[in-house]
C-alpha positions in Angstrom: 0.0 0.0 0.0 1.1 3.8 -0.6 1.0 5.9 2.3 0.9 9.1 0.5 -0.5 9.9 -2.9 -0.4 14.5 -4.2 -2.2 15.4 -7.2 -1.3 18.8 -8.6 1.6 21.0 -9.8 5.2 20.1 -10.2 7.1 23.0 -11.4 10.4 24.8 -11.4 10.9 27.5 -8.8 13.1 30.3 -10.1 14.2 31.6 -7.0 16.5 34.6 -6.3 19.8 34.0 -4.6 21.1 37.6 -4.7 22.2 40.1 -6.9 25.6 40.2 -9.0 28.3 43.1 -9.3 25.9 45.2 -11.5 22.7 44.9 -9.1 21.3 41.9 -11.8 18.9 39.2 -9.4 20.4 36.1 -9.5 18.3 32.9 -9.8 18.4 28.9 -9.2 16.0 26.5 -10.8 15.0 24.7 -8.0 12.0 22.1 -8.0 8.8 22.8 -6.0 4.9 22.9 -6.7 3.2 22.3 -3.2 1.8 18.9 -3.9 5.4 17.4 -5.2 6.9 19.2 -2.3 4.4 17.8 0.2 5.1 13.9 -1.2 8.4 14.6 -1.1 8.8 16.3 2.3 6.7 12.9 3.8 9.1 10.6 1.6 12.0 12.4 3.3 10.6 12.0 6.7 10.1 8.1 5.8 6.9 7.8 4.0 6.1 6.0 1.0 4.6 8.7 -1.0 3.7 9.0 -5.1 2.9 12.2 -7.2 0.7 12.3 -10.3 0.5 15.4 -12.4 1.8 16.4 -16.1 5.3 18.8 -16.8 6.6 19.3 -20.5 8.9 17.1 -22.9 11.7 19.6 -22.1 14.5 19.9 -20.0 13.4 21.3 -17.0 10.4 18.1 -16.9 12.9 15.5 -17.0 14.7 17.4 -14.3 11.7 17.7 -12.3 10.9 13.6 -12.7 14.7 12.9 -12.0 14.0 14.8 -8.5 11.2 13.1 -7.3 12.6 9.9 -8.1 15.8 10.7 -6.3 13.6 11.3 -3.7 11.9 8.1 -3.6 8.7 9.1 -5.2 7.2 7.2 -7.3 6.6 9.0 -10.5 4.3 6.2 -12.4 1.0 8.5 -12.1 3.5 11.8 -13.7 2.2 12.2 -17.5 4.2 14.8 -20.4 3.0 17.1 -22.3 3.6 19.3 -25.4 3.2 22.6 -23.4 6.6 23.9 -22.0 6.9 22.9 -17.9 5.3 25.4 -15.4 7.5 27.8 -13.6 7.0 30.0 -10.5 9.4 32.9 -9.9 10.2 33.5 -6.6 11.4 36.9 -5.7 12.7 36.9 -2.3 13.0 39.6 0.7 15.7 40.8 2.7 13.4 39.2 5.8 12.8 35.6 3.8 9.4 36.5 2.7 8.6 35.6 -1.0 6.7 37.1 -3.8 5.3 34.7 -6.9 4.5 35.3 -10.6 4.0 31.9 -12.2 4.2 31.1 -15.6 1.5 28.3 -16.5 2.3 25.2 -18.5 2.0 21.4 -18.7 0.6 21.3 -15.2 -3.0 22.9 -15.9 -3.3 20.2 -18.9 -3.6 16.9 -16.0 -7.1 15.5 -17.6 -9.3 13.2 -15.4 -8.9 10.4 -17.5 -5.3 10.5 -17.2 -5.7 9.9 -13.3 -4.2 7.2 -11.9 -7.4 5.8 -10.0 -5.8 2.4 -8.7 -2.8 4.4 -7.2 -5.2 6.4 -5.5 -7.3 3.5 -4.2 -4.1 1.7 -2.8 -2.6 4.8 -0.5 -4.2 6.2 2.8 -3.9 9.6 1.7 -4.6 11.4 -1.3 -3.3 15.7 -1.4 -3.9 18.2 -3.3 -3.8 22.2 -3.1 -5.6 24.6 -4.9 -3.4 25.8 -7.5 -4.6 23.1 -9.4 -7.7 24.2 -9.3 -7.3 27.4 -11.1 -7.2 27.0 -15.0 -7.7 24.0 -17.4 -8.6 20.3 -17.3 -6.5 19.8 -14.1 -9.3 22.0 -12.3 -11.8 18.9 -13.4 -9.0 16.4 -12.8 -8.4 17.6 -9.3 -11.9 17.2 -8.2 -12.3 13.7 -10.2 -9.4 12.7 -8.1 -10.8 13.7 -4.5 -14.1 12.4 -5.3 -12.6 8.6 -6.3 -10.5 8.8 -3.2 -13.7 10.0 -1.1 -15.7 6.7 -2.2 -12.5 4.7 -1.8 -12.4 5.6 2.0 -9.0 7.1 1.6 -8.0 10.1 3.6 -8.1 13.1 1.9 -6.1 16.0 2.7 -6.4 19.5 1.2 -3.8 22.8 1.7 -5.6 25.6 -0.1 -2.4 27.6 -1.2 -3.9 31.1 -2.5 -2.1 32.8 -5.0 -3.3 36.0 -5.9 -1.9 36.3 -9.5 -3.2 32.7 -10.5 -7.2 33.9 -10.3 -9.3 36.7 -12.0 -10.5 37.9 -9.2 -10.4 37.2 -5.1 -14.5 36.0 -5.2 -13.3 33.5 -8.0 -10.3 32.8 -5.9 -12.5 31.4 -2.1 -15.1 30.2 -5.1 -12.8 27.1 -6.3 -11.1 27.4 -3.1 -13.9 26.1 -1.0 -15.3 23.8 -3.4 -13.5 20.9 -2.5 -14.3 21.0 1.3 -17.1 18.3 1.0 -14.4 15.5 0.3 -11.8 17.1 2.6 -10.5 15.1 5.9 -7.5 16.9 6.8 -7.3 20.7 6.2 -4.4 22.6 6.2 -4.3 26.7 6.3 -2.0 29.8 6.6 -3.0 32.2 8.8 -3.7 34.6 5.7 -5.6 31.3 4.2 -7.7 30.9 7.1 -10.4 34.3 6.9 -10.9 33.3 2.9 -12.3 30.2 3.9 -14.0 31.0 6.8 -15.0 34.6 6.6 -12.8 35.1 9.9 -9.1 35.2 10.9 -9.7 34.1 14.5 -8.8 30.7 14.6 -10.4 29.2 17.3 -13.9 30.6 15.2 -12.3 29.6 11.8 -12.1 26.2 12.7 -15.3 25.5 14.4 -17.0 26.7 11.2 -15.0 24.3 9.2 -15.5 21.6 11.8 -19.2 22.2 11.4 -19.1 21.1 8.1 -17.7 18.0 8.7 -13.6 18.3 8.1 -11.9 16.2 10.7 -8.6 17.4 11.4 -8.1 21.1 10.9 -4.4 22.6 11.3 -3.7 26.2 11.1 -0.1 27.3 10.4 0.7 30.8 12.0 4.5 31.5 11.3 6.9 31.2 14.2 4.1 31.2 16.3 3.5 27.6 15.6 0.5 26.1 15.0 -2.9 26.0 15.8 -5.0 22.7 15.8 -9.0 21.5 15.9 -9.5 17.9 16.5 -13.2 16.4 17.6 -14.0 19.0 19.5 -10.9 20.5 20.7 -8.4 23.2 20.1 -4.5 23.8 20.7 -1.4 25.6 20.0 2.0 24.0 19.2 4.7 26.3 19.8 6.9 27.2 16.7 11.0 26.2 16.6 12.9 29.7 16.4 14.8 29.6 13.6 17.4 32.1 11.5 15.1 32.7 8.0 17.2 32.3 5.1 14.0 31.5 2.3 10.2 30.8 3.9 9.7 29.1 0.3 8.0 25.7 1.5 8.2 25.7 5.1 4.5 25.2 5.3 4.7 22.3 2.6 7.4 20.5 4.5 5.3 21.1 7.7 2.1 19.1 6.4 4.7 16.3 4.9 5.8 16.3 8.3 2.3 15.4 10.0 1.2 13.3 6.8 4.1 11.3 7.1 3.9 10.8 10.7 0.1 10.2 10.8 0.8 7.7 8.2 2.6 5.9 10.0 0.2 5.0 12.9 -1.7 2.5 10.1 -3.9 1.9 7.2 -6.7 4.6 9.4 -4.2 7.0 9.5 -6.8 9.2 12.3 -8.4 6.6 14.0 -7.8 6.1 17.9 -5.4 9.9 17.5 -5.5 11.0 20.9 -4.2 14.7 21.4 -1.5 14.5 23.3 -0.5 12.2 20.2 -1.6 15.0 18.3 0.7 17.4 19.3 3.4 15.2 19.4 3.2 15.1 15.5 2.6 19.0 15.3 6.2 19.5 17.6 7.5 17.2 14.6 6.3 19.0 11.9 7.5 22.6 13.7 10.7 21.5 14.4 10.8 20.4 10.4 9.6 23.3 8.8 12.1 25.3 11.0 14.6 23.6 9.2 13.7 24.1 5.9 12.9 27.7 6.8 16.8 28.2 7.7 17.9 27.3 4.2 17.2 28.4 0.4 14.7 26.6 -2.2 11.8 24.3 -1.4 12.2 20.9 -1.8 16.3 21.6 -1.9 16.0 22.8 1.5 13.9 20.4 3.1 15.2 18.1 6.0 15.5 14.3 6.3 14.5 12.3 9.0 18.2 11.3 10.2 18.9 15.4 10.0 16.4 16.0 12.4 17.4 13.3 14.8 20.8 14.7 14.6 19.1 17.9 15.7 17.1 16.6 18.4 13.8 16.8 17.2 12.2 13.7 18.4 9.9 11.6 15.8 8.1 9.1 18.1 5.3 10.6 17.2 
């Protein structure tokens, strides 16, 4: 069985490194796209995770599919396509924070047919974001592939990444956004995320709302403040790991790898019998990995294996 199965967008992340002599930005071609960076965050971490989307017969595809097999995920759901591979470039701030202006490609052509349904069938979780859901078949494919995994009884787990340049408008934006929260089990949000969805950026409110409509596990991320939990019935806050920001550029990816990967691990019912003290336990985890990633440059480049973060004293008994 697969523990972990992302839909969505695998792209290249031209991120700025600097500037040279002459003031010009410099930038490296790293690998992200939330979903590939969640599957491959989890596969770090020891998960067996897989990743189905579509980049471009070019260079920069057959980078991309090198990556996530060098990272032990299994690329047999990744399809080509004529369209060039989808970038994302990643200005960064003198304080870490980044800035994105993507450039669309193979990753909006995913159509439901080419789905992997039996890979989806066989893992305990299925992710997605929402970038996925803005443009092309891959909005229909998206959906196809939470619904299957809905009537398959696998766990589905949803991080609704807004990007403001991606949508026509901000209406259209929580539209598509909250559509898929019928199928969702485990809901991950950004403290900016977290009024879209729920009208409200208080999260104790925020998450009773979206409890009320049936998702399980919700997890609110708030920065080094840590994050904020809802789970049947109760509330929580797991301090964040202080970290020296070099590049914030999936931190909050890494974290939900983190607490896929260790939830995962506890069986085939990956929340069943998850008591809270448990609970938080895997959110200390998942801190104490993001902080990691957030104190080096890139996404998936940056992100932290399990042996790293025993070496650094974060515990994984989770």
């Amino acid at each position: 069985m697969m523990d972990i199965t992302a839909i969505g967008e695998v792209l290249i992340d031209l991120t700025q490194t600097g500037v040279n002599e002459q003031k010009v930005p410099l930038f490296a071609a790293n690998p992200g796209g939330a979903p590939a960076n969640v599957a491959v965050a989890a596969a770090r971490l020891g998960a067996n995770t897989a990743f189905i989307g579509k980049v471009g017969q070019d260079g920069f595809g057959s980078y991309l599919t090198q990556v996530l097999k060098e990272n032990r995920v299994d690329v047999s759901g990744l399809r080509t396509d004529e369209a060039a591979t989808t970038m994302a470039v990643v200005a960064v701030s003198h304080t870490g924070e980044r800035s994105f202006r993507f450039v669309r490609g193979a990753d909006c052509n995913l159509k439901p047919e080419e789905v992997d349904t039996g890979l989806i069938a066989g893992s305990k979780v299925l992710h997605f974001g929402s970038v996925s859901l803005t443009a092309g078949p891959a909005r229909e494919a998206t959906l196809f592939a939470a619904q299957s995994a809905r009537e398959k009884g696998v766990l589905v787990s949803y991080d609704p990444n807004y990007r403001d340049a991606l949508w026509n408008s901000q209406a259209e934006a929580v539209e598509w956004m909250k559509k898929p929260l019928p199928l969702v089990d485990v809901l991950k949000l950004s403290d900016e995320e977290l009024p879209l969805i729920t009208g409200t950026g208080d999260p104790e409110e925020g998450t009773r709302r979206l409890e009320a409509e049936g998702i399980r596990l919700i997890l609110v991320t708030l920065g080094d403040k840590g994050a904020f939990y809802r789970w049947q019935g109760k509330t929580g806050l797991v301090p964040g790991v202080a970290t020296t920001v070099a590049d914030t550029n999936g931190a909050g990816d890494t974290f939900l790898g983190a607490v896929l990967s260790r939830l995962v691990a506890r069986g085939e019912k990956p929340l069943e019998g998850l008591a809270a003290p448990k609970l938080e336990a895997i959110l200390a985890f998942a801190n104490g990995a993001a902080s990691k990633t957030c104190s080096r440059s890139g996404a998936i480049p940056a992100m932290p294996t399990l042996a790293e973060l025993e070496e650094g004293g974060v515990a994984h008994e989770a």
